[in-house]
Phi, psi and omega in degrees: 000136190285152166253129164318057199282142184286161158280303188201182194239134153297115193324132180060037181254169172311308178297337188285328192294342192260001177051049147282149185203172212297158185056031180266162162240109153325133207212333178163134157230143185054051172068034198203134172263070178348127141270340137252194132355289177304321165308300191314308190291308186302304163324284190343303247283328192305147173262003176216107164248127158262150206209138174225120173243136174239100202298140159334313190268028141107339174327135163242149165256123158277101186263150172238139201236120151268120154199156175331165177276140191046025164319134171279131186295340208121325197286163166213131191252175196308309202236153187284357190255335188039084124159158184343165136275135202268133157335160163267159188236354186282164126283080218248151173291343184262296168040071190301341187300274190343312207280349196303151166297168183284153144084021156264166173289125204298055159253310185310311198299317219307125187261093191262144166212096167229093172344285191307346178258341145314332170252338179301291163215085169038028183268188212235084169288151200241035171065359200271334164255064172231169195233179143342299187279342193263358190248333156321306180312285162312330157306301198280342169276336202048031177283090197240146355283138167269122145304127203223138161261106168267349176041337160181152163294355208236106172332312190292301215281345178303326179307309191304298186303324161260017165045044188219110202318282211309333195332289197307313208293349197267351199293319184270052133310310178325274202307320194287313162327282191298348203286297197289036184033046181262126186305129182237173134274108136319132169212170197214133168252128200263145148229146176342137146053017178261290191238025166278170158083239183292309157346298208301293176313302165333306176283325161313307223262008149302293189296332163317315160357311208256009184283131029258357237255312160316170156233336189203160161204143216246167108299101194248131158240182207307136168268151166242152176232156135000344199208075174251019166320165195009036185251189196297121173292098181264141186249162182275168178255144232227175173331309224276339198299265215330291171315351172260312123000274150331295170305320176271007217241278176292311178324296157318306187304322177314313178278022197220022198224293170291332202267325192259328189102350176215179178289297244023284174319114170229184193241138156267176196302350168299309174314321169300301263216310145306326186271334177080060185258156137301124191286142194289156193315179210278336192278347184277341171272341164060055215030059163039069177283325189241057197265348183259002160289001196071029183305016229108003196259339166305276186319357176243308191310293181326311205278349197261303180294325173290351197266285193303330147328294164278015185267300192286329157320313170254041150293330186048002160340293213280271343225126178093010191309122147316128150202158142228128182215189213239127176260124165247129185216182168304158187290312177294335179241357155344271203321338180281284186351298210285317170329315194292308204307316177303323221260325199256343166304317178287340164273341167223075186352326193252010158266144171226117209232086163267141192259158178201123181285098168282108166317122193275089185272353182291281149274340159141151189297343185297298210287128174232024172263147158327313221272340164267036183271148176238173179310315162313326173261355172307282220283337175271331188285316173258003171303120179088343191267178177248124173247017177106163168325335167169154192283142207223089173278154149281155172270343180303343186293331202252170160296147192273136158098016185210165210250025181226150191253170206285353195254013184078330174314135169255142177325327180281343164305299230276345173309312186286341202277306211250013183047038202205133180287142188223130176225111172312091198274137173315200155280335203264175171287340171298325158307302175311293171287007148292304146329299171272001170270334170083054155324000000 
C-alpha cells in the first residue's frame, strides 16, 4: 500500500487550521485506509470527518472534522493519483512503446493501462487490468466517461491481438458498464489482415449495441516506426485499404444516423487524407467526441481559423501587419497547413507563411503526424536555413504539461540551435492565427 505523504496545505484550509503540514502521512479517514484519490474524495465528502494523521517523528493524531458537505480539506499529496500508476499487462502487436528507439528516457518505456487516468485525462484502456472490486469502484464513483481500446469484439482475436489469455474475457465488462449507464468511448486500432474488413464490421456493429451509454467510437490505424525488430510482422495501409476502411465507417453512420441520432463511429482524419477523400463536413463528427483521437481536428482547425480570421479582421487592429514565420508540421497534414496559411494570407497580404513538412528522421519517414516530430528532427529539417521572424511547433509536439519532445530535447535546446524564436501553438485556429500574426 502507497503511503499517503502529504506534499503541502492550502494557505487558510481546514488542514492548515488542525496544523497538519507537509510531510505529515494520511493514515485513515472515517476508519478506512484510502487507496487513492477516489477514496480519498468519497471519505472527504461528509460534514463529520474523522483523520488519523502520522507525524514524522511517528506520533500519530486523531482529528474530528465538522465543515460543510463536500468542503474541500486542503491536503496535496506528492502524485494526482495518490498511488502508483498501474502498468499494462498486455503485449499488444500494434504497441507504438515497443516501437521507441534504445536509450530514452524509462518514462518514454512506462506502459500506463489505468482505469483512473482514464477519467482523470482521458487515456484509453484496455479492461485487462480491473477485477470485481475495480468495476465495483467505477461503478460506485461514477467514474465517467472511461475511455476503453476495444480493438476488436471477437473474444479470440482480442487475445491475440493484446497477447493476454483474459483480453476476450474482460469484454463483459462492456455489459456491467453499460447496465450502470456509467458512459464510455470506444477505440480500434486497425491493423492490416488482422482486425479489418469483416473482423472491422463485426466490432462495429457489436459496439453499436451499446449506444447510447457508448457515446463514440474512433478508428486509427497503427502507427509503424522504424524499430520493429522481432516484433509482430505488421504491413502499412495503402490508398485502396483506407478508401475500403471509410466505406465500412460511413456505411455504420448511416445506420446509426436512423436507428440512433448520431453517427457514433468515426474515422480519423488519416484515413481521409491516406484514401485522398475529402474530409466529412463539421455535422458528421457529433461535436467532436473523439478529437484527441485525430477525430476531426483538420476540420475545426480550418472552420476554426476562418471564424478567427474573420473576427480579427474586422477589428482592422491587425490590417498592414508584416510578419514572416515558417510552420512545422507532419508529412500528413501539409495540405491542411497549407489551406490554413492561405485562409490568414489572405486576409492579411503582408504575412508570409511557408508550411514545411518535417521528415521524421526519429521514427522513421512512415510516421507523418505532427505530434510525433521530435526536437532532433526540428533541427535537422531547419538548421542553417530562414524561417523568418519565427518557427511555429504544435504543442501535440511536446510531453503534455512540459516544454520537451519525446526524444528529450527541449524547446529551449532547439530555440538555441536554430537561432529562431520557437513558438508553441494551441489547438484552435485562433491560436493559430494569433501565432503567425505574433500576437
Amino acid at each position: 500500500m502507497t503511503k499517503h505523504i502529504i506534499k503541502a496545505v492550502k494557505p487558510g484550509s481546514i488542514a492548515e487550521e488542525m496544523e497538519i503540514a507537509a510531510g505529515d502521512e494520511l493514515v485513515m479517514i472515517q476508519g478506512t485506509t484510502p487507496q487513492d484519490i477516489f477514496d480519498y474524495d468519497f471519505l472527504c465528502a461528509d460534514e463529520y470527518v474523522e483523520l488519523v494523521i502520522r507525524k514524522p517523528d511517528g506520533e500519530e493524531w486523531e482529528l474530528e472534522i465538522d465543515k460543510e458537505e463536500n468542503e474541500d480539506l486542503g491536503l496535496i499529496f506528492d502524485t494526482g493519483l495518490m498511488d502508483d500508476c498501474r502498468s499494462c499487462r498486455n503485449k499488444c502487436i500494434f504497441c507504438f512503446i515497443d516501437q521507441n528507439p534504445k536509450g530514452m528516457r524509462k518514462t518514454i518505456y512506462f506502459k500506463d493501462d489505468d482505469t483512473r487516468l482514464s477519467f482523470l485525462q482521458g487515456n484509453y484502456v484496455t479492461l485487462t487490468n480491473w477485477t470485481e472490486k475495480e468495476i465495483d469502484r467505477v461503478i460506485r464513483y461514477r467514474m465517467e466517461p472511461i475511455n476503453i481500446s476495444v480493438h476488436t469484439m471477437d473474444p479470440e482475436l482480442r487475445v491475440k491481438m493484446l497477447n493476454n489469455k483474459n483480453a476476450g474475457k474482460v469484454l463483459s465488462y462492456l455489459d456491467r458498464l453499460y447496465e450502470a449507464g456509467i458512459r464510455m468511448n470506444g477505440q480500434i486500432v486497425l491493423c492490416k489482415g488482422i482486425n479489418d474488413g469483416a473482423a472491422l464490421e463485426f466490432t462495429i456493429g457489436k459496439l453499436m449495441e451499446y449506444i447510447p451509454v457508448m457515446e463514440s467510437l474512433s478508428v486509427v490505424p497503427v502507427g509503424l516506426t522504424d524499430y520493429r525488430e522481432k516484433l509482430f510482422k505488421l504491413e502499412p495501409f495503402e490508398k485502396e485499404d483506407a478508401r475500403n476502411v471509410i466505406d465500412i465507417i460511413e456505411g455504420f453512420q448511416k445506420k446509426s444516423m436512423e436507428k440512433h441520432g448520431t453517427h457514433f463511429v468515426q474515422a480519423s482524419d488519416e484515413w481521409y487524407l491516406l484514401a485522398g477523400r475529402e474530409l466529412p463536413e463539421e455535422e458528421r463528427y457529433d461535436g467532436y467526441l473523439q478529437l484527441e483521437n485525430g477525430v476531426g481536428m483538420i476540420r475545426l482547425l480550418l472552420t476554426e481559423t476562418v471564424q478567427a480570421v474573420n473576427e480579427l479582421k474586422s477589428t482592422g487592429r491587425y490590417d498592414g501587419i508584416k510578419k514572416r514565420v515558417t510552420i512545422a508540421t507532419g508529412k500528413s497534414a501539409i495540405q491542411t497547413l497549407k489551406k490554413a496559411a492561405g485562409i490568414i494570407s489572405g486576409a492579411f497580404p503582408d504575412v508570409s507563411i511557408n508550411v514545411v513538412a518535417v521528415e521524421n528522421r526519429f521514427f522513421g519517414k512512415r510516421i507523418t503526424v505532427a505530434g510525433l516530430i521530435t526536437g532532433s528532427d526540428l533541427i535537422a529539417e531547419f538548421k542553417g536555413k530562414d524561417m523568418g521572424d519565427a518557427l511555429l511547433i504544435t504543442k501535440n509536439m511536446l510531453r503534455s504539461g512540459e516544454e520537451v519532445f519525446l526524444d528529450d530535447l527541449t524547446v529551449t535546446d532547439v530555440r538555441k540551435t536554430l537561432h529562431v524564436p520557437l513558438i508553441i501553438v494551441k489547438s484552435t485556429g485562433m491560436d493559430l492565427v494569433k501565432s503567425v500574426l505574433g500576437i
